[in-house]
C-alpha positions in Angstrom: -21.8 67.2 3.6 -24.4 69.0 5.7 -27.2 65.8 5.3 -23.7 64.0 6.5 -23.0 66.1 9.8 -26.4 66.3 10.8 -26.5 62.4 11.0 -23.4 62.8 12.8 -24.8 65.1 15.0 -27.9 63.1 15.7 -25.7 59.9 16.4 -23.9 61.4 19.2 -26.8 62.9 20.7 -28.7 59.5 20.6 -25.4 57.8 21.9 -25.3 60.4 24.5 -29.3 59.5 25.7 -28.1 55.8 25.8 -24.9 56.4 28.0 -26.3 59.2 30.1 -29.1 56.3 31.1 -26.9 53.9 32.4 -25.0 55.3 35.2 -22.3 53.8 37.5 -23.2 53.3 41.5 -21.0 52.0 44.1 -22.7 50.2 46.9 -20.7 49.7 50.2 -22.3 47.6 53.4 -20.8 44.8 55.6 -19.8 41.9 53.4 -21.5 38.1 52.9 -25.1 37.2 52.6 -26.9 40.7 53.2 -25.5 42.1 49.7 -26.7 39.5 47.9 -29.8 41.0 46.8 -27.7 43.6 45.3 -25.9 41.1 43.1 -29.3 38.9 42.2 -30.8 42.0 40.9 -28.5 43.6 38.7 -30.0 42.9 35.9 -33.8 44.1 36.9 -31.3 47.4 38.0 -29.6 48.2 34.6 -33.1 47.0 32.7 -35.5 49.5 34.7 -33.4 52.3 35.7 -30.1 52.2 33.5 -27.9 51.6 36.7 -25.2 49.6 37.0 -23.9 48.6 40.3 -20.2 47.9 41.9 -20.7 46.2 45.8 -17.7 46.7 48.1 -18.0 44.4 51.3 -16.7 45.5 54.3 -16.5 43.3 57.7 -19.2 44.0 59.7 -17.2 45.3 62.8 -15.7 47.9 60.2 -18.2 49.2 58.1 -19.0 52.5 60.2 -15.2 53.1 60.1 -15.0 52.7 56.3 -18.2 54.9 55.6 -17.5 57.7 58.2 -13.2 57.9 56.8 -15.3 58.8 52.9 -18.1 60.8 54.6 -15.6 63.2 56.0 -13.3 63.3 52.6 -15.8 64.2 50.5 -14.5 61.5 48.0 -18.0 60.7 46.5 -16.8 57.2 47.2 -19.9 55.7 47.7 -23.6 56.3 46.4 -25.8 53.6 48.1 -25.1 52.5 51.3 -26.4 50.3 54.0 -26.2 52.2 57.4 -26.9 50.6 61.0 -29.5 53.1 62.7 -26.9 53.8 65.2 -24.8 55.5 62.5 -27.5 57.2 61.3 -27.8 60.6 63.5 -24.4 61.1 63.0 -24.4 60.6 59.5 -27.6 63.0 59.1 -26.3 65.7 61.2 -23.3 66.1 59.5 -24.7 66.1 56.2 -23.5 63.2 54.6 -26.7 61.7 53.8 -29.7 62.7 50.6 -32.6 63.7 52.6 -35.0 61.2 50.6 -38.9 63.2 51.3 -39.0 64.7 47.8 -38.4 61.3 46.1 -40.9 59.4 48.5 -43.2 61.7 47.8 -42.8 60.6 43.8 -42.0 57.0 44.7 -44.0 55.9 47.8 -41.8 53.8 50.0 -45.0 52.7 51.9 -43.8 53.0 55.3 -47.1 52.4 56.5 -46.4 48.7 56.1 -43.8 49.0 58.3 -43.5 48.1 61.9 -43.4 51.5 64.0 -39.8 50.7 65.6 -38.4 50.8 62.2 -39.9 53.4 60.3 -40.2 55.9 63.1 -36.9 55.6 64.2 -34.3 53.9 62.4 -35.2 56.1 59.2 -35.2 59.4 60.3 -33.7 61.9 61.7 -34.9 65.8 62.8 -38.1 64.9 61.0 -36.6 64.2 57.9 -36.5 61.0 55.8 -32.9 59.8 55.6 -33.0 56.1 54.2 -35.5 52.8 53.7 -35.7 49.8 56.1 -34.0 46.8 54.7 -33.5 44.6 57.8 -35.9 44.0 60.4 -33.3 42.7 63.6 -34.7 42.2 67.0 -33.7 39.3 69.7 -35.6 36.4 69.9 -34.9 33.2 71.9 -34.3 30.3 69.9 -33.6 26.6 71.9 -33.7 23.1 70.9 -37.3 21.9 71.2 -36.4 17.7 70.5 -34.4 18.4 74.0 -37.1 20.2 76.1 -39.2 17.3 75.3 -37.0 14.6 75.8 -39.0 12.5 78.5 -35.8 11.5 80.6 -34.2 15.1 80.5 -37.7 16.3 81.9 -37.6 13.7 84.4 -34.2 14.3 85.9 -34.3 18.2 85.2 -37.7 18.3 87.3 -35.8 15.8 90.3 -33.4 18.8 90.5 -34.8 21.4 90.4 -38.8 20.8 91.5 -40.3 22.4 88.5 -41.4 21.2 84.9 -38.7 21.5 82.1 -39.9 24.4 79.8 -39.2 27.1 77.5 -37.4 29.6 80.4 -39.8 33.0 80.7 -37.7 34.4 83.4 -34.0 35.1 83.8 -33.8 33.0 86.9 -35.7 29.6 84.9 -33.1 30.6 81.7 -30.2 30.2 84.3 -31.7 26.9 85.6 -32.2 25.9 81.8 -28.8 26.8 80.7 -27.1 24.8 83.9 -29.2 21.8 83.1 -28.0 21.5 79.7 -24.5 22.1 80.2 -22.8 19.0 80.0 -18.9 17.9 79.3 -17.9 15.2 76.5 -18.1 11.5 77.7 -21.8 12.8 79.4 -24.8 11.7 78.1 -27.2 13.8 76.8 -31.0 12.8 75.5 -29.5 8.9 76.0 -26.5 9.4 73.6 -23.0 9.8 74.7 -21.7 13.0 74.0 -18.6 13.4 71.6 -17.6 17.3 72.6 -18.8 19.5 75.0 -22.1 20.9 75.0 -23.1 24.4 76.4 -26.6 25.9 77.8 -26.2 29.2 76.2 -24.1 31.2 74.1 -24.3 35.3 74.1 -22.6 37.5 71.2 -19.1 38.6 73.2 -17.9 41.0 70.8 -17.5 44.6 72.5 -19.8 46.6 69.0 -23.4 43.9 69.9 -22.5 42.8 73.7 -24.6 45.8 74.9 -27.9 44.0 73.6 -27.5 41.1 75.1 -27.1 42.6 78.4 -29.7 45.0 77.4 -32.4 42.6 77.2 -32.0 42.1 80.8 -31.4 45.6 81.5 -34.3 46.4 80.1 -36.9 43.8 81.6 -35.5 45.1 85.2 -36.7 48.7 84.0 -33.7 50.2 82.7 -33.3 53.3 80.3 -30.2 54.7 78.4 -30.3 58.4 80.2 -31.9 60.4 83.1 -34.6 62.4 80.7 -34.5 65.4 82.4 -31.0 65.6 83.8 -29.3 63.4 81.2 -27.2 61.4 83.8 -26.5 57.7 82.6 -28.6 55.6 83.6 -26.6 52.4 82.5 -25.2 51.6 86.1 -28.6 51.8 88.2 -29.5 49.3 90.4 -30.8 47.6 87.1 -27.6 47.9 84.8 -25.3 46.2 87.9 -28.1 43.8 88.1 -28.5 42.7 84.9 -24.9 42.7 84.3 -24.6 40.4 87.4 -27.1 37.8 85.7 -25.4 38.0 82.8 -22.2 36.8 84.7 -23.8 33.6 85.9 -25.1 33.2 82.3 -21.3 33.1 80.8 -21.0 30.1 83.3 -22.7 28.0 81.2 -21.0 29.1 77.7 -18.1 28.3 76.0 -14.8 29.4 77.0 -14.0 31.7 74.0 -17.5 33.0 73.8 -16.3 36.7 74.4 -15.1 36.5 71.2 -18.0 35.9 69.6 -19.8 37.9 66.7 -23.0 36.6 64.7 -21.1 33.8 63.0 -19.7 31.8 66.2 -23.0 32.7 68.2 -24.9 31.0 65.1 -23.0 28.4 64.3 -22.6 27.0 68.1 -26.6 26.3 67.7 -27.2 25.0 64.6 -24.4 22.8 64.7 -25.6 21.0 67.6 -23.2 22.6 70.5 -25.8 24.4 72.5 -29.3 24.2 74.1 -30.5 27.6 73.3 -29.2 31.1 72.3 -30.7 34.9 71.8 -29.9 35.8 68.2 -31.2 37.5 65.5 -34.3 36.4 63.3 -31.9 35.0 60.5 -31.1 31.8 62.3 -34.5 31.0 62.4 -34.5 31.0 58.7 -31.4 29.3 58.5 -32.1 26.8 61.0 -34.5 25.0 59.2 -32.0 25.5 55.9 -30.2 22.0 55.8 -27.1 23.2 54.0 -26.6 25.5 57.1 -28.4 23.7 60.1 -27.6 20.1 61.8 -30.8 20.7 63.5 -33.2 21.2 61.4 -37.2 20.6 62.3 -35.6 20.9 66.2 -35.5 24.8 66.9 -38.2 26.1 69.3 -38.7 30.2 69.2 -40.1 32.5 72.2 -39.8 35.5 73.8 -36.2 36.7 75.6 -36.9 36.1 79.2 -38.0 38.7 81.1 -38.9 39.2 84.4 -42.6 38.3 86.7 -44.4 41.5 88.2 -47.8 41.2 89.1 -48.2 37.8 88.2 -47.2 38.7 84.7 -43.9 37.8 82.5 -42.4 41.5 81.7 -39.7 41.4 78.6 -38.3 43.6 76.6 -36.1 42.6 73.2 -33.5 44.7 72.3 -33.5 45.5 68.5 -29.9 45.7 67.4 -28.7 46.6 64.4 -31.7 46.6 61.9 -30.0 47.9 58.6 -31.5 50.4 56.6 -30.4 51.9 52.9 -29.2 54.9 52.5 -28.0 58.0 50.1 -24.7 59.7 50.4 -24.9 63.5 50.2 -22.6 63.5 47.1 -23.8 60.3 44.9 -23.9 60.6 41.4 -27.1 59.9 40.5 -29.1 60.3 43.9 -32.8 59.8 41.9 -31.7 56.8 40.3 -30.0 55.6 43.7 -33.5 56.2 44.9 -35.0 54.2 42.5 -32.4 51.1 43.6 -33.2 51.6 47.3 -36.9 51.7 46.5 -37.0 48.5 44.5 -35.1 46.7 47.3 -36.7 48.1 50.6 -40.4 47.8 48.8 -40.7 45.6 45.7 -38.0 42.5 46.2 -38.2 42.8 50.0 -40.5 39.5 50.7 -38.4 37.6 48.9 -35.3 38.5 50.9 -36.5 38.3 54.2 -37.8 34.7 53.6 -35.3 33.5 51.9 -32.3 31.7 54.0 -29.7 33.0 51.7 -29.9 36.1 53.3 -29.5 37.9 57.0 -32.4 40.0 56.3 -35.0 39.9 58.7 -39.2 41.0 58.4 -40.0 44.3 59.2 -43.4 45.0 57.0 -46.5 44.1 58.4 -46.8 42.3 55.1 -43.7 40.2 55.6 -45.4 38.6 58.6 -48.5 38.1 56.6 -47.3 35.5 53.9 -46.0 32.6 55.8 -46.4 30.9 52.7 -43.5 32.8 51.2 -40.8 31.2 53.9 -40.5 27.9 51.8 -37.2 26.4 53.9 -40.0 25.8 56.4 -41.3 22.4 56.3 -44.8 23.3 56.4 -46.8 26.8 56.5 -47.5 25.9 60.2 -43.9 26.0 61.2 -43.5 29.1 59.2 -46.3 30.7 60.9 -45.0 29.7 64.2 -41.5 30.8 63.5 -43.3 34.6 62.1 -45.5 34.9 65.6 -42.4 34.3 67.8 -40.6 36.9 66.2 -43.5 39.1 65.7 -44.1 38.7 69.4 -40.6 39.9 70.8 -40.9 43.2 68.1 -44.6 44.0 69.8 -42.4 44.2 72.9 -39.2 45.9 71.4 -36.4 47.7 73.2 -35.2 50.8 70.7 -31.4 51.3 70.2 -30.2 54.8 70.6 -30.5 56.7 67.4 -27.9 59.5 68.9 -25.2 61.4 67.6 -22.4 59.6 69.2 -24.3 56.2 69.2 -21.8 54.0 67.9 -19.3 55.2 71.1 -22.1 54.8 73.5 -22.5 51.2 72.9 -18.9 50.4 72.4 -17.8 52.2 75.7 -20.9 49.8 77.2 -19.6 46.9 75.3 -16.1 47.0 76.8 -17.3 47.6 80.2 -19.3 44.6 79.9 -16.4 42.4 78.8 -14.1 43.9 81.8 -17.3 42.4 84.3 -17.9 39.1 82.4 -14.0 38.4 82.0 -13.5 39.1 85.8 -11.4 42.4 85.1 -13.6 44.6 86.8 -16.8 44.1 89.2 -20.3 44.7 87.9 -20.5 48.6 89.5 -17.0 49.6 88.7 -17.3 48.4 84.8 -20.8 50.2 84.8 -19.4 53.5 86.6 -16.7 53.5 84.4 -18.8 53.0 81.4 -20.8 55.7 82.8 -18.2 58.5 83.2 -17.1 57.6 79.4 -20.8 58.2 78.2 -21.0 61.8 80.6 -18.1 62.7 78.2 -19.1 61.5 75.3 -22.2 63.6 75.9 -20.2 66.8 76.8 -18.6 66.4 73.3 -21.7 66.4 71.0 -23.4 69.0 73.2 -25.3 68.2 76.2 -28.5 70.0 75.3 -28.3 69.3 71.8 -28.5 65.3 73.0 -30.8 65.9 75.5 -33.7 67.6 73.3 -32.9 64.6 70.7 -33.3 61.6 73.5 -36.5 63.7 74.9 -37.6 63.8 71.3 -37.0 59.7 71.2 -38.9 59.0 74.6 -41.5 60.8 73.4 -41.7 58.9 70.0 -41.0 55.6 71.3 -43.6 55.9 74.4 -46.4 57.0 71.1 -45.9 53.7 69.6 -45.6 51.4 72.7 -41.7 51.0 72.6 -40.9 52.5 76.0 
């Protein structure tokens, strides 16, 4: 009886080992392609670190909304999450989020492959690690390249307007460009007879992204989020009303309904052939030469956003929206082992989905940009390579998102603004003033001097690595 309980005894311990090494994690991040590596790796997951995984899908336009409701409850809904930097402070500063140092310093995340903008700033916050890049987003300009060298549309683009046809480097050619292209059905365009209307440009018109499309103009023109040392909003200088200005002669030459816009209209409009040339995010590169997803494929040119001349130079700055990064919430079950997950997706599996046009996830690791070889929806390693330098060449020149508590308001205070200018609501200076006297509120709210030692503390940090 004895010999018989010890067995007994011994099973449930070694049945205990086996179920306390596979644990239960619940993933949440904004639904479609950019969880997919969550669900192609599940089985590396429950092999390696005994984790199982459930992914919940949120829209994009919701997901701070769903994270911040469970932050606040305490519910321990969530263990692994995927966080836009501009959620980020907040999240930190109220304690919601593992600080991850003691696990990097077990499991080396090697951030010194990544690009400063990303690991500098988007992954930290008071000094502390918080999450692991996962996206590497920043604006580039893609256009179609079969059109620019179209010998008649050079012809008649250079009888109008006394210049070569070219990829525009300045807001005033881009405006030229977009104008040129934009034709109406029955037109012709590169000798054929158009079937539908076709548009110059396209912009993301929702109010939560707006702000970087306006940005990039903003900031070629000089402009900066805040006063640094009084902390008044900066947004509607002489180069916020500006920019905001060319931005409504840009919406003249895009389609009606583009204020409603996300990522999905603004990517689709190009790669299905309705418009000359967009800003966007590296994905549609990827996807553009994907012909499951891309009428256009072995067409798309990439550059540099525009920017402005000064001293016989092209100045431009891209604005780097978004960038998704993975992170811990304060009360997962299994934080280590969440680790582990991140860790595996942010370093080991990370070529393979930012080359890959399945996903949305774009380089950020010097490595990613060295392996052109690895983006195999390319026709050739060439195009690859020439597809890596254009983006690489807007991130050399990248425009930081505030990383603030309050970040998420900022920008979507901004965003409406913009969208009362652009939809003829309001002037340029009264959408920016308004927008302004939000944002001195705002401030007020989540402590003026607390925000102003965190922005001087982001100057400072961007201006180190060349950002500002």
């Amino acid at each position: 009886m004895r010999k018989f309980l010890l067995a007994l005894f011994i099973l449930f311990v070694f049945a205990g080992v086996v179920y306390g090494a596979s644990v239960k994690l619940v993933v949440v991040g904004d639904a479609g392609h950019n969880l997919k590596p969550f669900e192609w790796y599940a089985q590396d997951f429950k092999e390696k670190f005994g984790v199982e995984l459930e992914v919940i899908g949120v829209p994009f336009g919701e997901l701070y909304e769903k994270e911040k409701v469970e932050l606040i409850a305490g519910t321990g809904a969530f263990d692994i999450m995927i966080v836009f930097p501009k959620f980020l402070a907040e999240f930190a500063a109220n304690g919601w989020l593992y600080p991850l140092d003691e696990f990097a310093a077990e499991l080396d995340p090697q951030l010194d492959d990544v690009t400063p903008g990303y690991r500098d700033f988007y992954c930290k916050y008071g000094g502390k690690l918080y999450a692991l890049p996962y996206d590497g987003d920043v604006l580039s300009l893609y256009y179609r390249k079969d059109l620019l060298e179209n010998e008649e549309e050079r012809k008649a683009f250079k009888e109008k307007y006394g210049y070569d046809l070219k990829v525009p480097e300045t807001w005033e050619e881009y405006l030229d460009v977009a104008a040129f292209f934009t034709r109406k059905a029955g037109e012709k365009l590169a000798g054929e007879v158009l079937q539908r209307d076709f548009y110059g440009t396209a912009y993301y018109g929702q109010k939560d992204q707006i702000f970087a499309w306006w940005g990039n103009i903003f900031a070629s023109l000089g402009g900066v989020y805040f006063d640094e040392e009084t902390m008044e909003p900066a947004i509607n200088s002489e180069a916020g009303v500006k920019a905001l200005e060319i931005m409504k002669e840009i919406h003249k030459y895009c389609p009606p309904d583009v204020l409603a816009y996300g990522y999905e209209e603004l990517k689709d409009v190009f790669l299905q052939g309705d418009c000359f040339m967009v800003i966007q995010w590296p994905c549609v590169g990827k996807k553009g030469a994907d012909p499951a997803q891309s009428k256009i494929v072995g067409k798309i040119g990439v550059s540099h956003v525009p920017g402005v001349r000064k001293n016989g130079e092209i100045y431009y700055r891209a604005m780097m929206p978004c960038g998704r990064v993975l992170a811990i919430a304060a009360q997962s079950k299994d934080p280590k082992k969440a680790y582990q997950v991140i860790h595996y997706l942010s370093v080991v599996t990370s070529l393979d989905d930012v080359s890959t046009p399945e996903t949305g996830l774009d380089p950020y690791r010097y490595s990613h940009f060295a392996h052109p070889e690895a983006y195999e929806m390319f026709e050739n390693v060439e195009d690859a390579k020439i597809y890596l330098a254009g983006v690489q060449k807007n991130m050399e020149k990248g425009y930081p998102e505030m990383v603030l508590p309050g970040t998420v308001e900022y920008e979507e205070t901004l965003g409406m603004a913009i969208i009362k200018a652009l939809s003829g609501e309001a002037d340029p200076k009264s959408a920016l003033d308004e927008a302004a006297q939000a944002w001195r509120e705002i401030l007020e709210r989540f402590g003026k001097e607390e925000q102003k030692a965190l922005y001087q503390e982001l100057v400072k940090g961007w201006r180190a690595v060349g950002l500002w």
